[in-house]
C-alpha positions as CSV (number, residue, x, y, z in Angstrom):
1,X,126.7,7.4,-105.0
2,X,126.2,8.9,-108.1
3,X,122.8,10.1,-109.8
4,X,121.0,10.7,-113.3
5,X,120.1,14.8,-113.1
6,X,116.5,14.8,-112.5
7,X,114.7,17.8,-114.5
8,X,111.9,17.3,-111.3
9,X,109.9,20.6,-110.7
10,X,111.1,22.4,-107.5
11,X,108.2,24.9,-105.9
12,X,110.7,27.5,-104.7
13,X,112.6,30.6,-105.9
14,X,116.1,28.5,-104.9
15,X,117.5,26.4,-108.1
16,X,117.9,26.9,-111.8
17,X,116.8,28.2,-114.8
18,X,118.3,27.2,-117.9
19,X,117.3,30.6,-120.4
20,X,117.7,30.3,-124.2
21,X,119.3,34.0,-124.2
22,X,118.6,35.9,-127.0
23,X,121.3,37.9,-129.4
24,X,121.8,41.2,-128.4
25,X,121.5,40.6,-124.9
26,X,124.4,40.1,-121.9
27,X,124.3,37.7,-119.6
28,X,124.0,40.4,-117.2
29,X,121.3,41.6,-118.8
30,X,119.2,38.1,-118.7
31,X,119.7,38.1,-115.1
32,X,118.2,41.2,-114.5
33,X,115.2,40.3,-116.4
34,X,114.8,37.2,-114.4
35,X,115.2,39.1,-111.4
36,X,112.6,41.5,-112.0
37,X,110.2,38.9,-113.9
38,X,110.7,36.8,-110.6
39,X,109.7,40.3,-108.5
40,X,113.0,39.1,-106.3
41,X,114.3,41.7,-103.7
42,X,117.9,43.3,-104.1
43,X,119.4,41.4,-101.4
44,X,118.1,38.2,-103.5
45,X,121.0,36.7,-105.2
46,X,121.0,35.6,-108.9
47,X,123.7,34.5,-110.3
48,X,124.6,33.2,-114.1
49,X,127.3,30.3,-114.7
50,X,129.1,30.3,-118.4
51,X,129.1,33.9,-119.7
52,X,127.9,34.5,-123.1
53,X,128.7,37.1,-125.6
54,X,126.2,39.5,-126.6
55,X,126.0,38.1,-130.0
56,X,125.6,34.7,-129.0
57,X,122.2,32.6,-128.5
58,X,121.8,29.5,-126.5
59,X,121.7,27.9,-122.9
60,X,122.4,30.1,-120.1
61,X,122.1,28.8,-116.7
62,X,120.9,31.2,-113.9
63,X,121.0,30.7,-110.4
64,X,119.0,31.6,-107.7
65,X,118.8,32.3,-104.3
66,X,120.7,29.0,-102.8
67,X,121.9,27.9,-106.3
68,X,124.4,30.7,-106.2
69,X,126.5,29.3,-104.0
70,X,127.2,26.3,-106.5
71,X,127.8,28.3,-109.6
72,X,131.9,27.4,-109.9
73,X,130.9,23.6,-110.5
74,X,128.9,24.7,-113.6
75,X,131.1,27.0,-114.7
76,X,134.2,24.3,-114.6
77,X,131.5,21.9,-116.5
78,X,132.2,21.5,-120.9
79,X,130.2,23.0,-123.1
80,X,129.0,22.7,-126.6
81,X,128.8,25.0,-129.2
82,X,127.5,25.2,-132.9
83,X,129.3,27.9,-134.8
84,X,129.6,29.6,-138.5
85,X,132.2,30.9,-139.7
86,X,132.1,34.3,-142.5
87,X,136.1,33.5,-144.2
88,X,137.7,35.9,-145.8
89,X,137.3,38.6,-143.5
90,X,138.6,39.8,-139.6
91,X,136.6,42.2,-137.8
92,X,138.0,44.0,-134.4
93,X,135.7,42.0,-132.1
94,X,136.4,38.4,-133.6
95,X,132.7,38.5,-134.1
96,X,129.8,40.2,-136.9
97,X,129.6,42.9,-134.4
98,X,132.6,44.6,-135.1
99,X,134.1,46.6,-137.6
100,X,135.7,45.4,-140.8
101,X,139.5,45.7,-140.1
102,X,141.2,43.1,-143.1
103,X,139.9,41.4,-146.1
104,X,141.1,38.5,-148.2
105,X,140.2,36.4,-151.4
106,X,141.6,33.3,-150.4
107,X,138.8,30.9,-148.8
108,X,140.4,27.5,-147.4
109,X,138.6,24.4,-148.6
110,X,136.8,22.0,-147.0
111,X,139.4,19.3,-147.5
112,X,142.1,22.0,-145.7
113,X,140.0,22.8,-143.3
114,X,139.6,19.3,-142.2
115,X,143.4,18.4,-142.0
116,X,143.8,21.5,-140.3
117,X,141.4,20.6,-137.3
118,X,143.5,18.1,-135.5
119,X,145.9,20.8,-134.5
120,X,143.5,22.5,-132.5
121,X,142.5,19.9,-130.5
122,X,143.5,18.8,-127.1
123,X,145.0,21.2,-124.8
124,X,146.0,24.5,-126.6
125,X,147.3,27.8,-125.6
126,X,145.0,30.5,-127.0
127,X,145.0,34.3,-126.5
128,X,141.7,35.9,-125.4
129,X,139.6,38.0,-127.6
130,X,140.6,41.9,-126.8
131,X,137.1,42.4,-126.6
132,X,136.4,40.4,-123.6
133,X,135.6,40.6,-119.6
134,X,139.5,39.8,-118.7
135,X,140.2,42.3,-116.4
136,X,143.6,44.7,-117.1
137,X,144.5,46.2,-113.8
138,X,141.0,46.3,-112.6
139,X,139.6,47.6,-116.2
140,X,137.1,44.6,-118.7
141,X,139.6,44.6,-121.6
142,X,136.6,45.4,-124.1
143,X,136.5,49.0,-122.7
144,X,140.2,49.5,-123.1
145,X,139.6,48.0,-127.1
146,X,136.9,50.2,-127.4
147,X,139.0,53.5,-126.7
148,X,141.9,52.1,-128.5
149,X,144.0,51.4,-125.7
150,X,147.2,49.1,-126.4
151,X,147.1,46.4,-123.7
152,X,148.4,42.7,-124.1
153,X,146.8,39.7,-122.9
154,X,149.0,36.7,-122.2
155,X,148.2,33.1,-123.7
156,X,145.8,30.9,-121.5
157,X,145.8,26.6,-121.5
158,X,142.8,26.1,-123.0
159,X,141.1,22.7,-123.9
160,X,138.9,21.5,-126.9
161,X,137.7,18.3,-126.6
162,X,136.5,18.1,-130.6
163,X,135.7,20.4,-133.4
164,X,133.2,19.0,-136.3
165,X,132.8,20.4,-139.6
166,X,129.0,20.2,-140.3
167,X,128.9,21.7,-143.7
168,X,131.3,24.1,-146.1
169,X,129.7,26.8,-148.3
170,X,131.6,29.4,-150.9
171,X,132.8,31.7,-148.1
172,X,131.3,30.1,-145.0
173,X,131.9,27.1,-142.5
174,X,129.3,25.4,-139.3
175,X,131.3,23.7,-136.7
176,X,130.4,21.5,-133.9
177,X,132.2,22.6,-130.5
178,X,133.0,20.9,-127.7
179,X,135.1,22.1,-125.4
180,X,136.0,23.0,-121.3
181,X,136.0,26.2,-119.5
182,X,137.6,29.6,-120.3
183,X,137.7,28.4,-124.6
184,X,137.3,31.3,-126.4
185,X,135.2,30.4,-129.5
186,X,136.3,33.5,-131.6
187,X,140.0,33.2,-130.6
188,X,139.7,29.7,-132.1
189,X,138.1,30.7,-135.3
190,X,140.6,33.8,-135.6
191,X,143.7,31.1,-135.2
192,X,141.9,28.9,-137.9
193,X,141.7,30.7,-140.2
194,X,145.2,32.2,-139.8
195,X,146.9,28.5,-139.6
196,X,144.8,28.3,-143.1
197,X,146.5,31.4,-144.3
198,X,142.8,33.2,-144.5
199,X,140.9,35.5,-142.6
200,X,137.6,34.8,-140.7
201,X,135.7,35.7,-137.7
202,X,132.4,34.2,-135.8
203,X,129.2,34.9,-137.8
204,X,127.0,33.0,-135.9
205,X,127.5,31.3,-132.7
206,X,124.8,29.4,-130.3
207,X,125.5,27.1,-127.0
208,X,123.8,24.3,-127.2
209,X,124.8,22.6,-123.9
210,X,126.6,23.5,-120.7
211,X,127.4,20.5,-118.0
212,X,123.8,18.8,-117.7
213,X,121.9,22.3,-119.0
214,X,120.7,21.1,-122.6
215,X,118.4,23.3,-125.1
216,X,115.5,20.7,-124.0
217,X,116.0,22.8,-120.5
218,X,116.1,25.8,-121.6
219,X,113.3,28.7,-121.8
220,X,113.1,31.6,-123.6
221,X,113.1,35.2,-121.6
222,X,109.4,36.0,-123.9
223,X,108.1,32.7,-122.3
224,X,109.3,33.1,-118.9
225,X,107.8,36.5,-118.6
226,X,104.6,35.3,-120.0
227,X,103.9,33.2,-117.1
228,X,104.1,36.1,-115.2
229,X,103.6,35.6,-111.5
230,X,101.9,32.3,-111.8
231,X,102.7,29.2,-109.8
232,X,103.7,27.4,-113.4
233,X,106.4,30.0,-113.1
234,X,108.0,28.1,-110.2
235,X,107.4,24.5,-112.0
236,X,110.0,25.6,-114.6
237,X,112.7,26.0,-111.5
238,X,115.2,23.0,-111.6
239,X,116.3,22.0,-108.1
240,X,120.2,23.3,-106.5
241,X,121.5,19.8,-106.8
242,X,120.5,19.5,-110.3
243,X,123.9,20.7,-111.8
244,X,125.6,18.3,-109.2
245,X,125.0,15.4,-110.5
246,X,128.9,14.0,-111.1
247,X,129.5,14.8,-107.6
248,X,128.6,11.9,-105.2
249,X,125.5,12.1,-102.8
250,X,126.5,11.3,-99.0
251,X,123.1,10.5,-96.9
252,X,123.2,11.6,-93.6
253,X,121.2,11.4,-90.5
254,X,119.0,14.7,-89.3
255,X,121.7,14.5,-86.4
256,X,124.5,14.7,-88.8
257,X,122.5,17.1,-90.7
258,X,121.9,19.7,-88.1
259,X,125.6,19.8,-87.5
260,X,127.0,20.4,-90.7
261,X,124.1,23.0,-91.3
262,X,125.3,24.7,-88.3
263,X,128.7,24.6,-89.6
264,X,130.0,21.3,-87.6
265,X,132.4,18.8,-88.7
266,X,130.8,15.4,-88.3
267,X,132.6,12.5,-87.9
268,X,131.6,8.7,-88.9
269,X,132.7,5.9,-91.3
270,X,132.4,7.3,-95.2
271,X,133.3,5.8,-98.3
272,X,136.0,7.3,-100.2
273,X,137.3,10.8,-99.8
274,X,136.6,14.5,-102.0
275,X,134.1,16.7,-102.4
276,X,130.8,15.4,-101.5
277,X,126.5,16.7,-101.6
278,X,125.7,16.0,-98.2
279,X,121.8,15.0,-98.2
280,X,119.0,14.3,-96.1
281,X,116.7,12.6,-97.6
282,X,115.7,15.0,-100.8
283,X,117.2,17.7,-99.5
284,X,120.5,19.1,-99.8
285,X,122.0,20.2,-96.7
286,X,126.1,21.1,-98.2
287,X,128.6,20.9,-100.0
288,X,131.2,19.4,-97.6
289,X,134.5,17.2,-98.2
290,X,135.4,14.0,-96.5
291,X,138.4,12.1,-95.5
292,X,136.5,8.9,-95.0
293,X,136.5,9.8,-91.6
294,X,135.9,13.3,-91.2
295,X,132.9,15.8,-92.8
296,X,133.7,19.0,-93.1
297,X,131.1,21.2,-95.0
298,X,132.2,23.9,-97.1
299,X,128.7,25.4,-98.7
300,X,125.8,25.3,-96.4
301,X,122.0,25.6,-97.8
302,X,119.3,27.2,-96.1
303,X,116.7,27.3,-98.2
């Protein structure tokens, strides 16, 4: 069956942490102050699911431990984004953090801007920003873009499940984002604005959501290292299953459990067929899929 995510407290290092990153930090970098604010060892694995760019603000979940082995179903979740929008100008990075490359007196209005809007909904193809993590033969395009190194990235089937105007000022625009994985928020604003015959690039960008990861979640890195080493550290910790909620709970038997945690296929009677949270009892023993007859497991937790 199907459950509600719970936001209960789990008293272990294995789950999630939903951080309210900061501008001017990379994901990267939030995960390493988690590590260390978390005193984890190297061989301790934390993980982060939805990168965001430096610029950015907003919900960033990090795994640990146990939670890392779940990160692709978060990833794969939608997101939602709030956005402004500086027309009138393009910058090299699609974003305020990069330099002033083109300029332009023509502002669309609000009226175009809505009519426009339709177009770039659905399914879309959309070319990454050059600054960006896609990787040319081995190499993060953003270090090619910062030497000046010609590359081309090809066009990528994106999907944007709505875009909101919130308000419209002289030479500025807020959207409402919502939209599924691998949407580039700047290479949407760039193709905007040049549908609308203007220039523009992302002034201001937070994520406000990411699958069941909402800003009511979420922690700030000052807050988090102010609890320091305290138990109320751990309270914060939402369980591994907690991101899982779409997928449907199987409840097994501490036979059946032992087997799959050992790496066994168990066979029975199930309902339905697809990927599955095998459980026993509150905890979660895999990820595993089913044929309706067969369970295989595919992730196994030890924690």
């Amino acid at each position: 069956m199907k459950e509600k995510p719970t936001s209960r407290h789990s008293h272990s290092a294995h789950g999630w942490l939903a951080i309210d990153k900061p501008s001017g930090l990379t994901s990267a970098d939030v995960v390493a102050r988690v590590k260390k604010s978390f005193m984890l060892s190297r061989k301790f694995k934390v993980g982060h699911a939805g990168t965001l760019d430096p610029l950015a603000t907003g919900v960033l979940p990090v795994a640990l431990g146990e939670a890392t082995k779940v990160v692709r179903f978060v990833t794969d979740k939608t997101k939602e984004y709030d956005v402004r929008v500086k027309w009138g100008e393009s910058r090299d990075t699609e974003d305020s953090s990069g330099k002033l490359i083109d300029k332009t007196d023509y502002v669309p209005s609000e009226q175009e801007i809505i009519k426009a809007l339709p177009k770039f909904i659905g399914e879309i193809k959309q070319i990454p920003p050059s600054f960006s993590a896609i990787k040319i033969k081995g190499q993060r395009a953003y270090k090619l873009a910062r030497k000046n190194i010609n590359f081309t990235l090809e066009p990528r089937l994106v999907r944007v499940d709505s875009i909101s105007l919130i308000n419209h000022g002289s030479d500025f625009s807020n959207f409402s984002i919502i939209c599924g994985k691998g949407m580039y928020v700047r290479s949407l604003v760039r193709d905007l604005a040049s549908f609308l015959g203007s220039l523009g690039y992302v002034s201001v960008l937070r994520r406000t959501k990411v699958g069941y990861f909402e800003e009511e979640h979420a922690i700030s890195l000052e807050n988090l290292e102010t609890l320091g080493h305290s138990a109320a550290r751990l309270d914060i910790v939402l369980p591994v299953d907690f991101a899982l909620a779409d997928i449907p709970a199987l409840e097994l038997t501490k036979v059946q459990a032992a087997k799959l945690r050992n790496g066994q296929q168990v066979v029975g009677s199930f309902l339905g067929a697809g990927i599955v949270r095998a459980k026993c009892g509150s905890q979660l023993v895999a990820m595993a899929e089913t044929d309706g007859i067969w369970l295989r497991p595919t992730r196994v937790f030890n924690h």
